[in-house]
C-alpha positions in Angstrom: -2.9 40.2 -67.0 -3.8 42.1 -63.9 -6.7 39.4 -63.1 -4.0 36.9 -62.8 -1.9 38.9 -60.2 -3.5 38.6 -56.1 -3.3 42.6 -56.2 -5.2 43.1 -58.9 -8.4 41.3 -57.7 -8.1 43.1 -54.3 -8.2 46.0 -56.4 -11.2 45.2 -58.5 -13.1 43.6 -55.3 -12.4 46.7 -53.7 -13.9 49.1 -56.7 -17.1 46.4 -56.6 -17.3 47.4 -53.2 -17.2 51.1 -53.8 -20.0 51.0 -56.7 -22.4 48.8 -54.2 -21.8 51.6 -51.5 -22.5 54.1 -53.9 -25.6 53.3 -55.5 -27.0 52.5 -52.1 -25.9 56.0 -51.0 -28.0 57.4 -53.7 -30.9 55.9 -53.5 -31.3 56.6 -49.5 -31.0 60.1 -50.7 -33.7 59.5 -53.8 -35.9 58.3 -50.9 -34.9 60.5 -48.3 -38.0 62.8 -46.8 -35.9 66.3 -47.4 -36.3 67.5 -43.4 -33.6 64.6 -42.8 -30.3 66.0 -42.3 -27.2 64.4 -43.8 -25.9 62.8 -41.0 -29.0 60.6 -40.6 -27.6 59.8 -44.3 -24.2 58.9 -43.7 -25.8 56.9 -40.2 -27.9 54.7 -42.6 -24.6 53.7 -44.9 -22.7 53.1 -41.9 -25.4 50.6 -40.5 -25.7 48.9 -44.2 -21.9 48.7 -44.3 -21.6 47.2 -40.7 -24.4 44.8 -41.7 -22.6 43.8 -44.9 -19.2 43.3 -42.9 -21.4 40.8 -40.7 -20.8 43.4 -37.4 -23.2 44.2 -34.8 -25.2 47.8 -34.9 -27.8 49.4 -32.9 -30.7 47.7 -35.5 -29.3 44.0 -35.5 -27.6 43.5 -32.1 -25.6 40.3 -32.3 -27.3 39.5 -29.2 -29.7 39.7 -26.3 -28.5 41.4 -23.0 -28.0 39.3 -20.5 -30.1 39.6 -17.3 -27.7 39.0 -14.2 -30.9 38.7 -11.9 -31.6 35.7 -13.0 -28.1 34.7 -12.2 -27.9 36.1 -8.6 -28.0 32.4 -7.1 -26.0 30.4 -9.4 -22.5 29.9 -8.5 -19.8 31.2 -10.5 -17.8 27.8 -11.7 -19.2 23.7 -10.2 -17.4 23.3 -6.9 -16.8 19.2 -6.6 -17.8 17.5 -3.7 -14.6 16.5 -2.7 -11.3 18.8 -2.2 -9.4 16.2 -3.8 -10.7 16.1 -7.0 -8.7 17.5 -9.2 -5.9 14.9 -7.8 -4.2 11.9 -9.3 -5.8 9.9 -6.6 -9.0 11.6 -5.3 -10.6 8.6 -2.9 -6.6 8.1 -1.4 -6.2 11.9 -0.2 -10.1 11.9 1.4 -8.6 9.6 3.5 -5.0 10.8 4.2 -6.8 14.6 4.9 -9.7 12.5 7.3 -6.6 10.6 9.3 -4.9 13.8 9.6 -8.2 16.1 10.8 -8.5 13.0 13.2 -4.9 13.5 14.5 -5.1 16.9 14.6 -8.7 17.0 16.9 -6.9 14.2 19.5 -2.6 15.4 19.2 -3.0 16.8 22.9 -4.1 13.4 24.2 -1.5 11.3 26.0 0.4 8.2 24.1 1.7 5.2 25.2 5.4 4.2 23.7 5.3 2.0 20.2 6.2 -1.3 21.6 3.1 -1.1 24.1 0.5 0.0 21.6 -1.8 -2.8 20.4 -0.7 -4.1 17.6 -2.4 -4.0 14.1 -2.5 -5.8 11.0 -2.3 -2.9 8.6 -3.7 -3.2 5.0 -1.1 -4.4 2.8 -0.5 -2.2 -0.2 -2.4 -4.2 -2.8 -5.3 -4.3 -0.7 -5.5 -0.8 -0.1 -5.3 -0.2 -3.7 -8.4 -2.3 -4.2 -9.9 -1.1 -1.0 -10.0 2.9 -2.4 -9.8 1.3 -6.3 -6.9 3.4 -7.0 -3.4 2.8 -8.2 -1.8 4.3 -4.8 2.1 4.8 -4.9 4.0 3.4 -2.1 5.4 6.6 -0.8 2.3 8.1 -0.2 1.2 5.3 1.4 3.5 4.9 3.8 2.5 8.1 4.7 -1.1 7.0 5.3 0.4 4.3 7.4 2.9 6.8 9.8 -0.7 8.2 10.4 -2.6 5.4 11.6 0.4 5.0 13.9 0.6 7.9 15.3 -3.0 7.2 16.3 -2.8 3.7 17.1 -0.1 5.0 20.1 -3.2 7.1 21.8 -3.4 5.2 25.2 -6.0 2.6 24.9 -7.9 3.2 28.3 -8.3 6.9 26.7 -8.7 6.7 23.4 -12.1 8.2 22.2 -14.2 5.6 20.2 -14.1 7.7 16.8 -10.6 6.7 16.6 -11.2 3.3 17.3 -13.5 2.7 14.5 -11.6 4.9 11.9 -8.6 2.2 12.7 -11.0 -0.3 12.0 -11.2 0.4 8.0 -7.9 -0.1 7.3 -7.1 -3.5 9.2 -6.7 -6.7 7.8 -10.0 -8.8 7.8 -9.4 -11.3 10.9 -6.5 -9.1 12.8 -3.8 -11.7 13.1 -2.4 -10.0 16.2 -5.9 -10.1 17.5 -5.7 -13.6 18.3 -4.1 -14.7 21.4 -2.5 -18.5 20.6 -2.7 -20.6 23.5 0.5 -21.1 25.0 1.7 -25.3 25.6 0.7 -26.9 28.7 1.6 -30.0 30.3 -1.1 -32.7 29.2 -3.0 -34.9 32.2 0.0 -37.2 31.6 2.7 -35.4 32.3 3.9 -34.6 29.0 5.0 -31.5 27.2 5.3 -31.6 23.5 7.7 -29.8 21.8 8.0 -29.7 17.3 11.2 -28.9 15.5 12.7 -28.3 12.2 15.8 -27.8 10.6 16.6 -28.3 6.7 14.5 -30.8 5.4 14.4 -32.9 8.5 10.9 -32.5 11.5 10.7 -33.6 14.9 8.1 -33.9 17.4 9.4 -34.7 21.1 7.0 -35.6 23.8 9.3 -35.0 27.7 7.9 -35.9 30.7 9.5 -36.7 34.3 11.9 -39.5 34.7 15.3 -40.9 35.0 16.9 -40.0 31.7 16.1 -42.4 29.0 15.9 -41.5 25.4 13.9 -43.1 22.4 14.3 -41.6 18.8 12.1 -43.8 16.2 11.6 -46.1 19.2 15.6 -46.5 19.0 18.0 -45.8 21.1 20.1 -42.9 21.0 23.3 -45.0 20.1 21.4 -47.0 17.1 19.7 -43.4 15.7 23.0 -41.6 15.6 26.0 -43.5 15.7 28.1 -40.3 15.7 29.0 -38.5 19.3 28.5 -35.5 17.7 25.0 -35.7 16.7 24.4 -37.1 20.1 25.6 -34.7 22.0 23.8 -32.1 19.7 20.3 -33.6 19.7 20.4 -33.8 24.1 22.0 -30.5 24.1 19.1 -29.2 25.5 19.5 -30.7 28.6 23.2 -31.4 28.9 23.2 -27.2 28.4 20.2 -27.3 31.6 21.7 -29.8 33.7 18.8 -32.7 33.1 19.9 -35.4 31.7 19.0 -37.7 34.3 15.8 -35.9 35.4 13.6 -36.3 32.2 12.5 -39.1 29.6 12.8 -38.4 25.8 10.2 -39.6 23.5 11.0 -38.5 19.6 9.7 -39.0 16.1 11.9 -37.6 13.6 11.4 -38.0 9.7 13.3 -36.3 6.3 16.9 -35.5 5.7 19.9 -37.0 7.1 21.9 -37.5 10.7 22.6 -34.2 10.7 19.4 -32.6 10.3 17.5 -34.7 12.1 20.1 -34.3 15.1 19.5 -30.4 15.3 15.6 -30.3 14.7 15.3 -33.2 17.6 17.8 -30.5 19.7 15.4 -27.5 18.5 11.9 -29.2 20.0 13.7 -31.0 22.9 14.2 -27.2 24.1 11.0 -26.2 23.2 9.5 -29.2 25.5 11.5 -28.3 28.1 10.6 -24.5 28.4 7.0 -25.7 28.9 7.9 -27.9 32.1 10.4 -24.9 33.7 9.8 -21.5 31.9 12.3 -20.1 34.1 15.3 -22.4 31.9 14.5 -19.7 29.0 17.9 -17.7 29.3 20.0 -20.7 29.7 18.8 -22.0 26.7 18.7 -19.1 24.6 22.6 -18.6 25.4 22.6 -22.3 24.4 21.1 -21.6 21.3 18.7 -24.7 21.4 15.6 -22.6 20.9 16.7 -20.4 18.1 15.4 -21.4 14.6 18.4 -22.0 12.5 17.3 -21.3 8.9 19.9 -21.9 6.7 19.5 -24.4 3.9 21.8 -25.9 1.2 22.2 -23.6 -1.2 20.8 -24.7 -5.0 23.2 -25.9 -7.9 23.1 -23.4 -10.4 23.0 -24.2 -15.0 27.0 -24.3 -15.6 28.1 -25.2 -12.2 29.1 -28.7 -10.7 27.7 -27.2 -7.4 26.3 -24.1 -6.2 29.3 -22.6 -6.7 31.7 -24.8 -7.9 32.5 -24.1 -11.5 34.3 -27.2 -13.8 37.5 -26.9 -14.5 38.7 -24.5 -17.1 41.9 -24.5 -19.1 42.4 -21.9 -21.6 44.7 -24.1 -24.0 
């Protein structure tokens, strides 16, 4: 019955033990030269008992020693290339920490305000992210951009050519701002042209010098719009200015209805006329003929008669 118990094996592993340490004992001493002492004895079952255990001793090290010459020039732990490598986004902090060793080198050189730097077609965000190939959040990288600002404000005449091509890498391809558009001349006729648009109606005006007549679809302003209000709102422009009876009104106008077409003829009438006097610009600002008037009719929506008109509901 004591096999069966866990104590009772430990005990009889334990008294095999003893008997294997014992005979061993005795036949060190059998073979023994007798000028050995006994503790060169009781050395030898201490070795054969660390053996057995699986420890190491002084005649089976567990292993060589270790020769730290050979060592002297190898570095302690792999140091990575970049400082941000142990980062979420590695290629997206060289850059931030490159921007900001740039700032620091250049801070004590003088800036111009914001509105008179050049201006720059930053990278948008999705581009950036498959410019560094990185999944960049947008915090951080307005961050990056408050950077390239701060360095885009150097003043221009000054501002060393390192910084210059360092903004380079993160512009658009083709910097929109870059290109200067041609501003509108008077053609060899006489004629400034002038394009409007308001809801779904265009218009293209051509002005030039004369005593005030006015074609729209090579009718008459009375036959276009029969309404005095959409008269008066498509020559606004120069009823507003004073010129009624100093220019001629050529228009082609297409899309939408009276309305429309009434306010987009208004919109590049004014246009037309800031290319023959510049100078009109404030009046007609205040006059709001040069002002892009965006609105639109707003969509009918699933369950509505209108866009916000609901049918008629009567609970019983």
């Amino acid at each position: 019955m004591g096999w069966k118990n866990p104590t009772g094996v430990a005990h009889a592993m334990q008294s095999v033990r003893s008997a294997t340490y014992l005979r061993a004992s005795l036949s060190q001493r059998s073979a023994a030269p007798p000028h050995l002492a006994p503790r060169t004895i009781l050395s030898t079952r201490t070795q054969l008992h660390g053996i057995q255990r699986g420890y190491a001793t002084e005649a089976h090290p567990a292993a060589p020693e270790i020769d730290f010459r050979s060592l002297e020039n190898r570095p302690a732990r792999i140091i990575p290339a970049s400082p941000s490598y142990f980062t979420g986004t590695p290629k997206f902090f060289d850059h931030l920490l490159k921007l900001e060793s740039i700032l620091a080198k250049y801070a004590s050189l003088p800036t111009v305000a914001a509105g008179d730097a050049p201006r720059m077609a930053w990278l948008k965000l999705p581009a950036f992210r498959e410019f560094v190939g990185e999944t960049v959040p947008t915090k951080k990288y307005k961050g990056l951009l408050k950077v390239l600002q701060r360095l885009n404000r150097i003043d221009p005449s000054i501002s060393p050519q390192e910084v210059r091509l360092t903004l380079e890498q993160f512009l658009r391809p083709g910097n929109p701002y870059g290109l200067q558009i041609a501003s509108p001349t008077v053609d060899e006729l006489g004629r400034a042209r002038g394009k409007g648009t308001r809801k779904s109606s265009s218009a293209v005006v051509y002005l030039v010098e004369g005593d005030g007549e006015v074609l729209i679809n090579e009718k008459s302003l009375v036959e276009a719009f029969p309404r005095v209000h959409d008269r008066e709102s498509a020559t606004w422009a120069l009823r507003s200015s004073n010129r009624l009876d100093k220019y001629n009104v050529w228009a082609k106008v297409n899309g939408g209805g009276t309305t429309g077409q009434a306010e987009a003829v208004a919109l590049a009438l004014g246009r037309a006329l800031m290319v023959h006097e510049p100078a009109l610009k404030p009046i007609l600002r205040r006059a709001g003929v040069i002002t892009v008037d965006a609105r639109r009719v707003e969509r009918k929506k699933p369950g509505h008669v209108k866009a916000r008109k609901s049918p008629t509901w009567v609970k019983r």
